[in-house]
N, C-alpha and C positions, 0 to 999 in steps of 0.2 A: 616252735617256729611259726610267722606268722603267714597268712597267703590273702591273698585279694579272690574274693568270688564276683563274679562280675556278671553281670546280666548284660547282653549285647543286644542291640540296634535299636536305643534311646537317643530320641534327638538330645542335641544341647541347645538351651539357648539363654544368652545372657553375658554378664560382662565377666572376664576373671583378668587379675593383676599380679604380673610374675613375681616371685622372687626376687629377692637379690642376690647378684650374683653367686655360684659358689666358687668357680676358681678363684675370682677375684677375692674374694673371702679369706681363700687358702694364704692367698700371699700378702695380703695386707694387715691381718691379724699377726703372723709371723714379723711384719716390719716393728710392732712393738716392742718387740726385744733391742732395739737399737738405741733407745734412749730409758733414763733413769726418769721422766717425767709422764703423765698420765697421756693416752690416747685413748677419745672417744669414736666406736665408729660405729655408723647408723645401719640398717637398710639389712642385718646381718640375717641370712637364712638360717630358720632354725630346721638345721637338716642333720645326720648323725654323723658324717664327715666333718662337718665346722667343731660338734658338740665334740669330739673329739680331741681333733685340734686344740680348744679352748683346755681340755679335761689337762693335755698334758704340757700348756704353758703352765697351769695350774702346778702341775709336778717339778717345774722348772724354779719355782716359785714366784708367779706375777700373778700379784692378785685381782681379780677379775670381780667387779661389783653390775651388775647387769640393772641397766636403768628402764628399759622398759622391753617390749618383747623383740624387740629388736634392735636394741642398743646397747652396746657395752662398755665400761670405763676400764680399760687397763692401765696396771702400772707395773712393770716391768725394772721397780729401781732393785729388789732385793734378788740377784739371781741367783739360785742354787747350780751353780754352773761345775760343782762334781758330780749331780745328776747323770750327766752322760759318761761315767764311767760304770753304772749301775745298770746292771743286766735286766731287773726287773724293769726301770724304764723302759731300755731297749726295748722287751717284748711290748710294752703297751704304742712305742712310737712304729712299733714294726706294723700294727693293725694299719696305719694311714698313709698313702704316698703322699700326702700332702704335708708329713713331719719332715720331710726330705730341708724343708725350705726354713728350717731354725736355724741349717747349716751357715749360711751367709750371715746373719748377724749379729751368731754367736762367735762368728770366727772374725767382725768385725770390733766386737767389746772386749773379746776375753783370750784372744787369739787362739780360743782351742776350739774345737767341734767335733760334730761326728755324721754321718751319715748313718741312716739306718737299711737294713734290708728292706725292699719298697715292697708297700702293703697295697693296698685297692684292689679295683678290677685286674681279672685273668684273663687280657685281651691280645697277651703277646707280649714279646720282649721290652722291657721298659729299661733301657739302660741307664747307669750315671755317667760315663762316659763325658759329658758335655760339662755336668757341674763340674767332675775333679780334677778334667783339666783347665777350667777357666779357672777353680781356686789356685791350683797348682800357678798359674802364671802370676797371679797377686801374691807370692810369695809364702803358697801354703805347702807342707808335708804330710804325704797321704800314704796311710796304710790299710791295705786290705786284710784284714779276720775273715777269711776264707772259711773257718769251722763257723763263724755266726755270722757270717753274711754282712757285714757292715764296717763301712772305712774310718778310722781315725786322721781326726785332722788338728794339725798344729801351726802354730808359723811365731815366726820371732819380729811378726812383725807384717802386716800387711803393705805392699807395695804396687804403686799403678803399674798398668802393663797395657801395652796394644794387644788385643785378645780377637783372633778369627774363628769365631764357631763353626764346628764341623758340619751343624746344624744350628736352628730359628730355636731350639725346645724355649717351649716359653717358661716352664718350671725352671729349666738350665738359665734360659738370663736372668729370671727375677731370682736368681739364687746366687748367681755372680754380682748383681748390682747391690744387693742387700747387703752383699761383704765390700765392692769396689766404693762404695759410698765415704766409708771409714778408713779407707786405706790412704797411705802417704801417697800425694803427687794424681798423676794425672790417668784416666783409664779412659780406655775408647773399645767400644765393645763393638764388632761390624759383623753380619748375619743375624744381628740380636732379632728376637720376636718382637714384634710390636703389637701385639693383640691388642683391644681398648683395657683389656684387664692390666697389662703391663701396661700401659700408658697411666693407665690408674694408679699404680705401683709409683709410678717415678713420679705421678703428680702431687700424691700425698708425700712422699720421700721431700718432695723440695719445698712443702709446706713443713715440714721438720727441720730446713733447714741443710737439706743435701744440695748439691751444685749439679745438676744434671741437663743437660739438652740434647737434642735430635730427637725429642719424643715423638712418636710415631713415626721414626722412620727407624729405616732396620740398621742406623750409623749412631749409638748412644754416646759421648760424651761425657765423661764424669771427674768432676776434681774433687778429693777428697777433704772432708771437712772433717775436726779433731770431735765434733760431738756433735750428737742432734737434741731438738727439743719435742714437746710434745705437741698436739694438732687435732683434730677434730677432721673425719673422713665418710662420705656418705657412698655406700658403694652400690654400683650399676646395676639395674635392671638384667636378670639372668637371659641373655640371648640362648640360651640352648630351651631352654622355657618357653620365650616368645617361638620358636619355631615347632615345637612339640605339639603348640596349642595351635599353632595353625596348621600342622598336617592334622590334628586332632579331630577339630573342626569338619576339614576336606572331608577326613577318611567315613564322618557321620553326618555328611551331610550338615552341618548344625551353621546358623546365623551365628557366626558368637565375635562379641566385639573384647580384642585384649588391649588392655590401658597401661598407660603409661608405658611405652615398651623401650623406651630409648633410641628412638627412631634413629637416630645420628651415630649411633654406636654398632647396628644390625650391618651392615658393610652389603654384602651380596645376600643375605641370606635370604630376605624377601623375593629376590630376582630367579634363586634356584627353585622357589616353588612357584615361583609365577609359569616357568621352564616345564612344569608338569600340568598347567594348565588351570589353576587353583585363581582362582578372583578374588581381589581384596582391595579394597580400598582405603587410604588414609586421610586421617581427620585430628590434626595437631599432635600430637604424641601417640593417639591411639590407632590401631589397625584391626578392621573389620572385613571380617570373611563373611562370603557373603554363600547362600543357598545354591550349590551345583548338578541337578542328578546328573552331569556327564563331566567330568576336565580332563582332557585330551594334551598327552606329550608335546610336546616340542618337540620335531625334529632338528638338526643339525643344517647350516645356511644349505649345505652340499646334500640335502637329504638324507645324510646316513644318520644311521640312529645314537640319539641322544646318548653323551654320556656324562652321568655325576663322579666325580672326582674330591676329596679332599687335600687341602693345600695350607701352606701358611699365610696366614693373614696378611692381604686381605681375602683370600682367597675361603674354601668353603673348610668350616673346620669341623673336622670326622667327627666331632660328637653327634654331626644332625646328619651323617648319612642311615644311622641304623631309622630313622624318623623317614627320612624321604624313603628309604626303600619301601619300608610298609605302606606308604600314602601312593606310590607307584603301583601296587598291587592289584587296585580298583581304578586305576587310571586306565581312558584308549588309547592304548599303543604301549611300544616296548623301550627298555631303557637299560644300559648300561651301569651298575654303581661300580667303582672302584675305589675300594675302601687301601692306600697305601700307606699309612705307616703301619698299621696294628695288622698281623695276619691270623690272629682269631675271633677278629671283632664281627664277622659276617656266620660264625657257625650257627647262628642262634635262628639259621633261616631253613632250619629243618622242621622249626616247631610252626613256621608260616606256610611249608608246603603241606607240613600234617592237616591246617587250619582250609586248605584248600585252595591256596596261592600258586599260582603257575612261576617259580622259579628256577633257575639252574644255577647252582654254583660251581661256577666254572674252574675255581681254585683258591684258595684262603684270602684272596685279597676280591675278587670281583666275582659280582654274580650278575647274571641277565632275568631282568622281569617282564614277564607277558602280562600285559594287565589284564583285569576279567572285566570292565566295561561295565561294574555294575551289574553284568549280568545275573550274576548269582556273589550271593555275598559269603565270607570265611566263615566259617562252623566251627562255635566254642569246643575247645580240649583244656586237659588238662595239662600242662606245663610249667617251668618253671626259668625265674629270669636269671640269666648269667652274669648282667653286669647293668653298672644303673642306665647306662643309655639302650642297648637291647630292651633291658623290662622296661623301660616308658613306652616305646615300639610294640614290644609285646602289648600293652596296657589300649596304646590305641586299638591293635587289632581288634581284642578284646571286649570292644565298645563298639565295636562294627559290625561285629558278628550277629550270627543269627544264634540263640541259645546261651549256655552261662557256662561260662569259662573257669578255670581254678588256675590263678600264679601263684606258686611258691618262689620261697627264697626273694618275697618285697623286701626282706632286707634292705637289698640292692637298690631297690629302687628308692629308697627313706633315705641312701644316702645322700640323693645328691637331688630330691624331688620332697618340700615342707607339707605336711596335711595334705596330700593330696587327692585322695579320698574321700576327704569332708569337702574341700575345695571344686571339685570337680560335679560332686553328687549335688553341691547347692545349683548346678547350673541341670539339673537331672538326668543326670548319670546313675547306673546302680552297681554300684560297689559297694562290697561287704568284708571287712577285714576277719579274719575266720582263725584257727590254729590248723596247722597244714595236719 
């Protein structure tokens, strides 16, 4: 196993350039399966969640020719589509939640599929609930294997439907649109998410040749088309990245300017850490933080004290509460997070009070932070990260600290965060990749 040794309280200073996206990754690489003709797409994070993904379209059999370190050509014409009656697949699709999303438009070419038991982060209940009833309405048959965990699915035939999500899940529409694309007649999908990830989704879909509108709103429209073509796709600037690097920044004090961020695509995210008092300035695609020893809370218009909340787009999306909480730590004044969909997504704030952080967690969804005002900074321990958005949080703590810290289980954090190590240390940082 490997771990990061981390030397804490190095300025940073210097330019760094996010990745591209991984969600968006997750579901654009799966739209390959829809057509028999090649898709190029750019901008691809080499992170072990995508390497993944790639490993088992590879299983499925589309071959996959890689043109440079971040661009891929697939072709998706030969599909080994009894694959998913093979149990060894199974286990390897089981490692990723992100194999969830074959389901759609394998079930749009071949009318069969399967859902696998959902692999990633242990941050609480991650149901399918949302994908098998929106396939079920496009006229699929779903069986649960209760002894392996994973649905079989069928249909004699995909059919449009008016579809009301019980929930926005953005995995759940970009996994209903991937099938309602192919399907006879007309489909309108209403509660859908509209993340810029999934607007991504339905942008490159209609450069293939799908009939889609209401993009970016939460009312998608879709008429079904008998076959797609192939397309060429450059995918976004990783926003849970751009905001990592700028609590990052905050949390060490460091000047660091991050480029190219997709400025038009960041929605609130910039405004919730302006909210904790953090200075930045913009300069055409780029945002630059600027040097703080103090940034002070936001309270509330009515004086009560602030609270972070995640929501569905446009709203604040929980991948960056575990980020803002640690960047609160060293802020003046105190702040509410309320982490609501995932209720194990805040436990990982036992290893921030161990570090010398004044928090309470109040109960599995919300914790209250007293910030220390800089006055004394969090003291390296050794720890280990539960999931990739905690260990980036842990990661900053880490770098803030006084002393040298040990995280195991970076696994987690490789999955969904490219070189980061090497990336971070050119800006001087000290991190040390070590055997735990």
């Amino acid at each position: 196993m490997k771990a990061f040794e981390v030397i804490g309280g190095k300025k940073l200073i210097g330019e760094i350039t996010p990745q591209g996206a991984k969600n968006e990754a997750l579901q654009v690489i799966c739209a390959v399966l829809l057509t028999e003709e090649p898709v190029r797409i750019s901008n691809i994070p080499s992170i072990l969640d995508v390497k993944l993904l790639i490993e088992i379209l590879k299983e499925l059999g589309v071959t996959v020719q890689k043109e440079s370190e971040d661009t891929f050509l697939f072709n998706a014409k030969n599909i080994l589509i009894d694959k998913i009656e093979d149990p060894e697949f199974h286990k390897i699709a089981n490692k990723l939640r992100g194999s969830v999303m074959i389901a759609g438009p394998l079930l749009a070419r071949f009318n069969r599929s399967f859902i696998p038991k959902p692999g990633g982060d242990k941050i609480g209940r991650r149901r399918m609930d949302t994908h098998i009833i929106g396939f079920e309405h496009l006229n699929v048959h779903s069986e649960h294997d209760k002894l392996h965990g994973y649905f079989k699915l069928t249909s004699n035939g995909l059919k449009g439907a008016d579809i009301l999500l019980d929930e926005p899940s953005v995995t759940g529409t970009a996994n209903i649109v991937l099938a309602a694309v192919m399907a006879k007649g007309h489909t309108t999908i209403y509660n859908a998410a509209c993340e810029p990830y999934l607007q991504q989704l339905c942008t490159m879909l209609n450069k293939m040749g799908a009939k889609i509108s209401g993009i970016k709103s939460n009312l998608l429209h879709i008429e079904g088309v008998s076959q797609l073509g192939g397309t060429e796709h450059r995918i976004l600037p990783d926003m849970i990245e751009v905001g990592s690097f700028i609590g990052l920044a905050a949390m060490t004090n460091s000047p660091l300017t991050i480029k190219n961020v997709g400025l038009q695509h960041l929605g609130i995210i910039p405004d919730k850490f302006k909210q904790l008092g953090i200075a930045m300035s913009f300069k055409g695609d780029d945002i630059q933080i600027h040097e703080q020893d103090q940034y002070v809370v936001q309270d509330a218009l009515d004086g009560s004290m602030l609270t972070l909340y995640d929501h569905p787009w446009p709203g604040l999306t929980p991948d960056l509460l575990s980020v803002l909480l640690v960047v609160a730590t060293q802020a003046k004044g105190s702040l509410l997070i309320h982490q609501k969909m995932f209720e194990s997504r805040l436990f990982f704030v036992d290893k921030l009070i161990d570090m010398g952080a004044r928090i309470i967690l109040c109960d599995p969804h919300r914790a209250t932070v007293i910030g220390l005002e800089r006055e004394q900074a969090l003291r390296g321990i050794t720890m280990s990260s539960p999931d990739i958005r905690a260990g980036m949080a842990l990661l900053i703590a880490a770098l803030s600290a006084e002393g040298t810290s040990i995280i195991n289980n970076i696994e987690q954090i490789d999955r969904g965060y490219q070189f980061l190590d090497v990336r971070l240390n050119a800006l001087g940082a000290g991190i040390r990749r070590i055997e735990s």
